[in-house]
Residue, then its C-alpha position, 0 to 999 in steps of 0.5 A: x363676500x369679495x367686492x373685488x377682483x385683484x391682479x396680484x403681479x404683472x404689469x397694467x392691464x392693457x384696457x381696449x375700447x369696446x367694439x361689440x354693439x351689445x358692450x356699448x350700451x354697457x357705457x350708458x352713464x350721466x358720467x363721461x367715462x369709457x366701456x373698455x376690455x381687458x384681457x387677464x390670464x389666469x389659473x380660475x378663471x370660471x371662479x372669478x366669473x361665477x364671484x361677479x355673478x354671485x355679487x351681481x345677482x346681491x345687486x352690488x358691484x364688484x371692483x377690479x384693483x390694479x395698479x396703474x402706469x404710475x404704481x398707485x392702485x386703481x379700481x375699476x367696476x365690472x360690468x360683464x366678465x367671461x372666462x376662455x380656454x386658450x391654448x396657453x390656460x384660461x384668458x378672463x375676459x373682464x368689461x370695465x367702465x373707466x371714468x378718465x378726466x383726460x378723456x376727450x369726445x371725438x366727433x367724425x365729420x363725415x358721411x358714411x362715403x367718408x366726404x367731408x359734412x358741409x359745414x354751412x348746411x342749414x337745415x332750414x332752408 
């Protein structure tokens, strides 16, 4: 059975952050890493889905391989995969989860008028 799905030619996959409310519980891990899309074209795309479902259903994962910015191959699990007719042939749409070392947590310190949080509050008192 394939335990990975292998983008043959092309450049690196472009990897976009997940957006969709459901897709962000797919990031819950002890591991501080990134839920991202990507978007792939490709000729079978209903058979690539249907070999991840097939694996999952085996409760085994199934890898994305590419070769990332540098030429080194990487991979990449997962976690949910749809294919999409497009006007210029079939899209597969593939959420991964990406551990990055150079990845760095981002806090937005403001309220949701987007004033700035008063750092001195005291919930206290």
């Amino acid at each position: 059975m394939e335990d990975k799905i292998t983008i043959i030619e092309g450049p690196t996959p472009l990897f976009e952050p997940v957006q969709d409310g459901w897709a962000l519980g797919l990031n819950e891990s002890r591991v501080f890493s990134s839920a991202v899309l990507t978007r792939l074209r490709t000729f079978n795309g209903p058979a690539l889905v249907e070999r991840c479902y097939r694996r999952w259903n085996e409760k085994e994962p199934i890898h994305l391989l590419y070769r990332d910015e540098i030429g080194m191959e990487a991979s990449a699990p997962i976690l949910a995969a749809r294919s999409v007719e497009t006007d210029d042939g079939q899209v597969l749409l593939l959420w991964l989860h990406v551990q990055r070392d150079d990845m760095q947590l981002e806090i937005d310190a403001s309220d949701d008028d987007g004033e700035d949080i008063d750092d001195d509050f005291d919930p206290l008192g």
